[in-house]
N, C-alpha and C positions, 0 to 999 in steps of 0.2 A: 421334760425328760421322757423317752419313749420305754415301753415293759420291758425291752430288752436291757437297757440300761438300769432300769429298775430290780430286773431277776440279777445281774451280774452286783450289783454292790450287796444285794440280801446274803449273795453264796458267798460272796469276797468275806461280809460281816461273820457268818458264821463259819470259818473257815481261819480267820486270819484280821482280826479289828486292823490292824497297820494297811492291808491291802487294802482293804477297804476304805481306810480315809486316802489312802494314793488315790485309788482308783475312782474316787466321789472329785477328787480335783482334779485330775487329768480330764473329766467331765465336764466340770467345770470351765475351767477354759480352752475347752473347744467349743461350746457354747458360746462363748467370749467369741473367742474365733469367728465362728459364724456368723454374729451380730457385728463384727467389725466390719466382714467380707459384705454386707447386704448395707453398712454403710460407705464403704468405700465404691462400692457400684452404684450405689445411689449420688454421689460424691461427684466420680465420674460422667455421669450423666447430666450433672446437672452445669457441670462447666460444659460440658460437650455444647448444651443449650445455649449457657452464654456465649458460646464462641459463636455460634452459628448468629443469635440474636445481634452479634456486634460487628458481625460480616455483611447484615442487613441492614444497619442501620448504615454502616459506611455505606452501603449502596443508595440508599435514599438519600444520606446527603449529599452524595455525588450528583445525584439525579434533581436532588431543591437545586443544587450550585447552577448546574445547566442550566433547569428552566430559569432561577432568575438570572444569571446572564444574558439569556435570550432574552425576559422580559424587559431587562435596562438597556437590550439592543434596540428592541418595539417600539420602546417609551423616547429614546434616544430620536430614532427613527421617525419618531409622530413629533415631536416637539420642532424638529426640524420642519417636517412638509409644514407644522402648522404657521411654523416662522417666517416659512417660503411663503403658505398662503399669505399671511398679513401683509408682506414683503409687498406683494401682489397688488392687494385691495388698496394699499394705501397709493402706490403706483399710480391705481387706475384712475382714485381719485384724484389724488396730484396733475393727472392728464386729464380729466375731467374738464378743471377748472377752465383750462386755456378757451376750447369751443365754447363755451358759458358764456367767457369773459367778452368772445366775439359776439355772440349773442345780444346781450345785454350792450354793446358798443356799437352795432348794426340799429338796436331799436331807440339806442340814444338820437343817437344822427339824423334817424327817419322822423324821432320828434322833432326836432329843428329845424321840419320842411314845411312847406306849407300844404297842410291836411284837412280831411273833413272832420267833421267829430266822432262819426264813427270810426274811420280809420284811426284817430289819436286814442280810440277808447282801448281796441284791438292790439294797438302796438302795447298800450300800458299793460297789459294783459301778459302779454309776453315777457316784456321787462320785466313785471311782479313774476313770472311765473319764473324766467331768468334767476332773480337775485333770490327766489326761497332757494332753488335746487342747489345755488353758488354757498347760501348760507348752509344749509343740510351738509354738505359737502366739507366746509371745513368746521361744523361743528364735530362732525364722526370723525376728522382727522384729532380734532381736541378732546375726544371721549377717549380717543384711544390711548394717546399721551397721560389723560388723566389716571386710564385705572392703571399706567406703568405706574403712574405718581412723578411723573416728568414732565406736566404742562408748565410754559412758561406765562404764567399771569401775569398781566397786564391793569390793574386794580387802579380805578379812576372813579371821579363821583358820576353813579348814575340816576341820572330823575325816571324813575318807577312809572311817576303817570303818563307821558307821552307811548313809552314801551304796554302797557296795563290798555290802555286808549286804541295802540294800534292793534293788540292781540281781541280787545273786543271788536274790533272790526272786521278781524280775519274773521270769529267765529259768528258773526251775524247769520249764516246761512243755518251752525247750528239751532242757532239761538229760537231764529224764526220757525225751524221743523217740528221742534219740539214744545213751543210754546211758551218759549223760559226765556227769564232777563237777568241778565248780568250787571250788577250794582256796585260800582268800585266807591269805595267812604274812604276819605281818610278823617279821623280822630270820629269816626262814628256819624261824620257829617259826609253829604254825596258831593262828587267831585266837583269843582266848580273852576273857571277860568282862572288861571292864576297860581292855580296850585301847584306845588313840587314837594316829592320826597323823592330826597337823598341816598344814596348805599353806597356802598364801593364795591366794587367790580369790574365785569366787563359786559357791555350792551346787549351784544350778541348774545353771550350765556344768560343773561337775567332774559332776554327774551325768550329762546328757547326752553328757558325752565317753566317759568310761568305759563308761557302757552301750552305744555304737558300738561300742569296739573289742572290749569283751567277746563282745559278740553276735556281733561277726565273728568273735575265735575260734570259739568254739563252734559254727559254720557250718562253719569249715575245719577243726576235731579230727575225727580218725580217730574212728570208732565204739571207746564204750566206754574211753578214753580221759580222762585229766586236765588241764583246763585252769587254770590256776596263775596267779593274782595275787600279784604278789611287792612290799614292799614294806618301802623302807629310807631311813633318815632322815639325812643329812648338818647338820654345823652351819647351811650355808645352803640348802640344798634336800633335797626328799624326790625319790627315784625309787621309780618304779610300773613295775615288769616284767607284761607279759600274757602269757602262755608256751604255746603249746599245739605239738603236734606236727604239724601239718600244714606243708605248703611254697607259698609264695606261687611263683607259675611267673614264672621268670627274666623274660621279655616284659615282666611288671608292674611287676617291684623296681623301676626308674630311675622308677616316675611314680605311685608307692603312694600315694600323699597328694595328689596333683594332683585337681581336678575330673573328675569322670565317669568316672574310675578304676573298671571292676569285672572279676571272672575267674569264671566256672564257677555264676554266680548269675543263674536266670532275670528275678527278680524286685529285681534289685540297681541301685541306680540310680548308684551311684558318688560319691554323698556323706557318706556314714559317716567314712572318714578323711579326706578336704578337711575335713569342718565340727570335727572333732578335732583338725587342725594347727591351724584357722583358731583355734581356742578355747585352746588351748596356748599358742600365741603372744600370743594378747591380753591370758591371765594371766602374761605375761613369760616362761612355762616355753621347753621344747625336745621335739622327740620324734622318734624315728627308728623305722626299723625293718631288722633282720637275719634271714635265712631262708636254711634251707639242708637236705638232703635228712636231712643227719644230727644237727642243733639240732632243725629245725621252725622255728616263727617266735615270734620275741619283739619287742615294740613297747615301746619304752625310754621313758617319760614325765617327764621332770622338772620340776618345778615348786619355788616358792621356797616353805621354810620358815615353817612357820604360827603361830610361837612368838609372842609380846607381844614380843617383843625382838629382832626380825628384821625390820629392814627388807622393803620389799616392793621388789625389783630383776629386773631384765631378766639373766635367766642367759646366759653363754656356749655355743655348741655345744659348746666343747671336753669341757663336764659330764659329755655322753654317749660320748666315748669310753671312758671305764674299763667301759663294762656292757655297749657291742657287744663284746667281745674277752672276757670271762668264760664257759666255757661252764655249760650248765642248771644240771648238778650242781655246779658252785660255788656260784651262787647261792642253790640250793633245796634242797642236801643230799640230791635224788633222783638215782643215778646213771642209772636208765633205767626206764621202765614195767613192773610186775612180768608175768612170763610165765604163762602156764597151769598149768606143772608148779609153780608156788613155792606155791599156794594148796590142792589138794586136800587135806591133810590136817588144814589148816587146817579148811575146809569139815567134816569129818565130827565135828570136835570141840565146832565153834562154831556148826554150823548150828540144833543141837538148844537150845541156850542160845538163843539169839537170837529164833527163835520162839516160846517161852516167854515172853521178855518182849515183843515184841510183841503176844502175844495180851491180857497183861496188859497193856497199852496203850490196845488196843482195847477190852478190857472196861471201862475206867476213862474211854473217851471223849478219852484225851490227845495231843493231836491231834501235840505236839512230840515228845513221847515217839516213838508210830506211828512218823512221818514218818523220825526217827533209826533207829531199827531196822529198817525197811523198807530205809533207804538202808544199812545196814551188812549185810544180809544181801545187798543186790544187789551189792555190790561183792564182798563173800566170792563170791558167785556166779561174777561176773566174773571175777575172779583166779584162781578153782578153772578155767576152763573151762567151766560148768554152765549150758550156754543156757536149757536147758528150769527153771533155777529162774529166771536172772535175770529170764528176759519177765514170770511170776507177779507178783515183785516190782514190777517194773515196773509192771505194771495195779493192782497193790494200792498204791501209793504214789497215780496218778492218783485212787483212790476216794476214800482216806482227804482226798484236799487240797479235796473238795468234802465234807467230814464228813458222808458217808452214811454212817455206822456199820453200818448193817444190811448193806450192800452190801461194807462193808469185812468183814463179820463173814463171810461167805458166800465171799467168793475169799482169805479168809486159811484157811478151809478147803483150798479147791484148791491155794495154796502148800506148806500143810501136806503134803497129799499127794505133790505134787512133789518137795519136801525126801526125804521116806521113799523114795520109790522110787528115787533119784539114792543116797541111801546104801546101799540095799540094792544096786544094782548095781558098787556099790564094792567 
């Protein structure tokens, strides 16, 4: 209430009590009044707000609406070229084949002439180099089918060992770089004439899988080192242990089989194990993997039983728990890599033997013979300690695999040497 209102009800009081209470209410709600008018303006304004606020948001979502249109245009747009590309690739490989198939039917033919040995070595060369790119070829057409989930399998008994046998031969070149041997057991015993294990599948895919994961050990074995294919037959499925001692780095384990997956390889593109689950799973199997600084890494494979009287069935994961939880030397009967000190003596007894029949090896041209006793004195080498004989071995093995005899017959000399003076400083 302002003085002015204040002096006019004191003179209304003393003048007239009745005016005075008129005049204290007619004050009153104007008062009232006033506080109506400051919220009715305030009233006013604040829809004024909302209106504006709801005229903006209608424009924003005009404006989402557009861009995602556009963006299901994009998406639209990219799903197509990528369908076009595939469209493409699969094409090119499809035409691939044909020139291949010439290839490989050219160097048939030329085998069934009469040849030198060197020319029969060259053509096989060709052939082989022929039928991997042919194999490559329609294995990538059957990747790709697979991740639709549209391969049409073909699930037959395959025997593991011959497949197992020819993959260790492809990798001999790694094997010998690095100083590492490849030991395929089955039931914990090493392979021997005779043997078969069973699966079901298909030949191709079991090779190309296993050749992955092999070669990846062998990548990740410590120099000098045993990589170990272990292999055990249950009434419904066989498992395939790859055993080597290296360690897959913790980062990896959670996404080891995912797409584009790779560690510590310049030239690794991170499909070796995706296209290995992808092929596992499509022949019903399972496969896992465990690594650890004091196991190394093992990749568990199971797959169904290749017997005539085995159905062909989709395994459980549960399969693979009994074989992550077993450690090496249950499986393999190896309790640990032998040390430097367990072999010198070995060495000085057995080096002199061994050379002797490799040289009789060499003399006789036998390329299998060589190859075994080269490989049995590199390891004695290895296990003694004995750098300076293993490398010998080592270049004398690469000679012999290209059967230059002459050239074998001249550094089985310098081994020879090497062996004597390693004994004599004994």
């Amino acid at each position: 209430m302002t003085n002015l209102q204040a002096l006019l009800l004191e003179c209304a009081g003393v003048s007239d009590p009745l005016m005075s209470q008129m005049l204290h209410v007619v004050l009153e709600q104007k008062a009232r009044l006033t506080e109506n008018q400051l919220y009715h303006d305030l009233l006013v304004e604040l829809i004024g707000q909302l209106v504006e606020s709801e005229q903006q948001l209608a424009q924003h979502k005009e404006s989402l609406l557009l861009a995602k249109e556009a963006l299901e245009a994009q998406n639209r747009q990219l799903i197509e070229l990528d369908r076009i590309k595939q469209d493409v690739e699969l094409i090119a490989r499809h035409d691939l084949k044909s020139p291949l198939n010439g290839i490989i039917g050219c160097a048939d033919l030329l085998l069934a002439t009469t040849l030198s040995a060197e020319q029969q070595r060259h053509l096989q060369s060709i052939r082989k180099a022929g039928m991997s790119a042919l194999h490559m070829i329609n294995l990538s057409l059957g990747l790709y089918r697979m991740e639709q989930g549209n391969y049409p399998l073909q699930a037959v008994p395959v025997d593991l060992v011959p497949v197992l046998e020819a993959i260790r031969e492809d990798a001999r070149a790694l094997t010998n770089s690095n100083d590492l041997y490849l030991d395929i057991l089955l039931e914990s015993v090493l392979l021997k004439a005779g043997d078969a294990f069973l699966v079901r599948g298909e030949e191709l895919l079991c090779y190309s899988m296993f050749a992955n994961l092999i070669k990846n050990a062998l990548e990740a074995a410590p120099m000098a080192s045993t990589v170990r294919v272990l292999l055990f037959a249950t009434a419904k499925y066989g498992v395939i242990l790859i055993h080597n001692y290296g360690e897959v780095p913790k980062r990896v384990r959670p996404r080891f089989f995912e797409k584009y997956t790779t560690s510590g390889k310049r030239t690794g593109t991170g499909l070796g194990t995706y296209s290995a689950r992808l092929i596992c799973e499509t022949m019903g199997g399972q496969i896992a993997m465990c690594s650890s600084q004091a196991e190394g890494t093992r990749i568990i494979v199971a797959l169904p039983a290749g017997g005539e009287d085995c159905p062909c069935q989709t395994l459980e994961p549960e399969v693979l728990e009994p074989w992550k939880h077993l450690s090496i030397a249950e499986v393999s009967g190896v309790a640990r890599e032998p040390g430097p000190e367990s072999g010198k003596e070995a060495f000085r007894v057995e080096s002199l033997a061994l050379l002797a029949q490799l040289r009789r090896a060499i003399v006789a041209q036998d390329l299998d013979g060589a190859l075994e006793k080269s490989a049995a004195l590199k390891r004695l080498a290895t296990v003694a300690g004995v750098a300076g004989v293993s490398a010998p071995a080592l270049r004398l093995r690469g000679v012999i695999e290209v059967e230059s005899w002459e050239e074998a017959e001249q550094a089985f000399l310098k081994l020879e040497r090497r062996v004597q003076m390693e004994i004599a400083l004994r």
